[in-house]
C-alpha positions in Angstrom: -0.7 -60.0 13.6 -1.2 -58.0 16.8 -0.5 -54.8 17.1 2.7 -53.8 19.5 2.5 -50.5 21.8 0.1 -48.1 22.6 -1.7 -45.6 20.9 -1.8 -41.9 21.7 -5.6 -41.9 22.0 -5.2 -45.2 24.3 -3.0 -43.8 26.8 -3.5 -40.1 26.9 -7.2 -40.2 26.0 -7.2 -37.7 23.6 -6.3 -37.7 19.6 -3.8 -34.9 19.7 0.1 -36.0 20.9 1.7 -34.5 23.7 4.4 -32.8 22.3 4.9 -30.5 24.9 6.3 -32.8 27.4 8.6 -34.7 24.6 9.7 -31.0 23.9 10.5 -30.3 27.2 12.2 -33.5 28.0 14.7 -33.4 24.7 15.5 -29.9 26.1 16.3 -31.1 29.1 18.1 -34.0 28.4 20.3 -31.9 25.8 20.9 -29.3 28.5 22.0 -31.8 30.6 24.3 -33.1 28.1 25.6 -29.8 27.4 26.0 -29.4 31.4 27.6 -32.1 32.2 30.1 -31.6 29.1 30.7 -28.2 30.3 31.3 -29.5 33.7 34.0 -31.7 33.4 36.0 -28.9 30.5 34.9 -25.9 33.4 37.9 -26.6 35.8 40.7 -27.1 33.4 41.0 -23.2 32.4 39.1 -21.6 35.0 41.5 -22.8 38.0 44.8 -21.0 36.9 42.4 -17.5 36.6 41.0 -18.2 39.9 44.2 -19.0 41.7 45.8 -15.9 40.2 44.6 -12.2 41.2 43.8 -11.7 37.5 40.3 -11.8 38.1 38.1 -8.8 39.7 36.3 -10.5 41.8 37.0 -11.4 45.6 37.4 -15.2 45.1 41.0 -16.0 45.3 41.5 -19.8 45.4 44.8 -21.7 46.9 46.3 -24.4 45.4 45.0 -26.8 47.5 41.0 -25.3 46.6 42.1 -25.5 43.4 42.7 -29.1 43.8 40.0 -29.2 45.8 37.5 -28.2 43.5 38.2 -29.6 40.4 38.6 -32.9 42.0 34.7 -33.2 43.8 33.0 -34.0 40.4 34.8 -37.6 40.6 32.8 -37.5 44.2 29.5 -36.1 42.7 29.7 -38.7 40.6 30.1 -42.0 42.6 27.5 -41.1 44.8 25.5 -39.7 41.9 25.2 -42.9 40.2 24.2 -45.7 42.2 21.7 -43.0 43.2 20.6 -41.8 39.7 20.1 -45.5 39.6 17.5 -45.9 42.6 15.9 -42.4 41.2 15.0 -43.9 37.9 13.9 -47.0 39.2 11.6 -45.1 41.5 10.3 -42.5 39.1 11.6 -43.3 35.7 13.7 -41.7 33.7 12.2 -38.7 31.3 11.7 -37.3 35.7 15.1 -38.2 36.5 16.3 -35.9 33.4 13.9 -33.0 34.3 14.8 -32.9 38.1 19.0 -33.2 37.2 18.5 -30.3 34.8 17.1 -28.5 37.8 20.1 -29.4 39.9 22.5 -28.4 37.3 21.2 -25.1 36.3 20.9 -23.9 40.2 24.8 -25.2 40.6 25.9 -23.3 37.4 24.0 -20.1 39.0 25.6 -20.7 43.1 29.1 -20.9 40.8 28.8 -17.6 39.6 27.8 -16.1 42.3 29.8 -17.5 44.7 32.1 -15.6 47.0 33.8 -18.3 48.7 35.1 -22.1 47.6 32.8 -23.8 49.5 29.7 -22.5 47.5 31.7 -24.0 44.2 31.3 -27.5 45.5 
């Protein structure tokens, strides 16, 4: 019976395994995971602190910000996905992973430091 698959040594022309890169892309897939989690539990308890003066810093949202903001993930996500679709087709998915990682970690770093609403979204 044949053999199914590829060998390390066949595709990567060496004996050792690259477990660098399947290190780095479980990372980054569980970091996205965690992210996106995060994301969609962030606006729930962080939008009656940011509407109040509670908070010491100088962003002071309205209602309608408020509203606003916790409402342009359901945006992010229908273009997102017909486009995460044409991004894995194009370079396959472990590079998807790695370059939404890279979005997400930048987005989590313009939200806290942002000074105005518009740098939320």
């Amino acid at each position: 019976m044949e053999e199914q698959g590829a060998t390390t040594t066949r595709l990567t022309g060496s004996s050792t395994p690259a477990h660098f890169i399947q290190y780095i892309t479980a990372f980054s897939v569980a970091v996205g995971s965690f992210s996106f989690g995060t994301t969609l539990g962030y606006t729930s308890p962080a939008g009656p602190l940011l509407m109040s003066n509670s908070t010491n810093g100088s962003l002071h949202l309205t209602s309608v910000e408020n509203s606003f903001f916790s409402s342009i993930l359901n945006v992010g996500a229908l273009v997102g996905g017909p486009l995460g679709g044409l991004v894995i087709n194009a370079v396959g998915r472990r590079w998807t992973m790695l370059g939404t990682v890279v979005i997400l970690v930048a987005s989590w770093l313009l939200i806290s430091k942002c000074c105005n609403v518009m740098l939320m979204v």
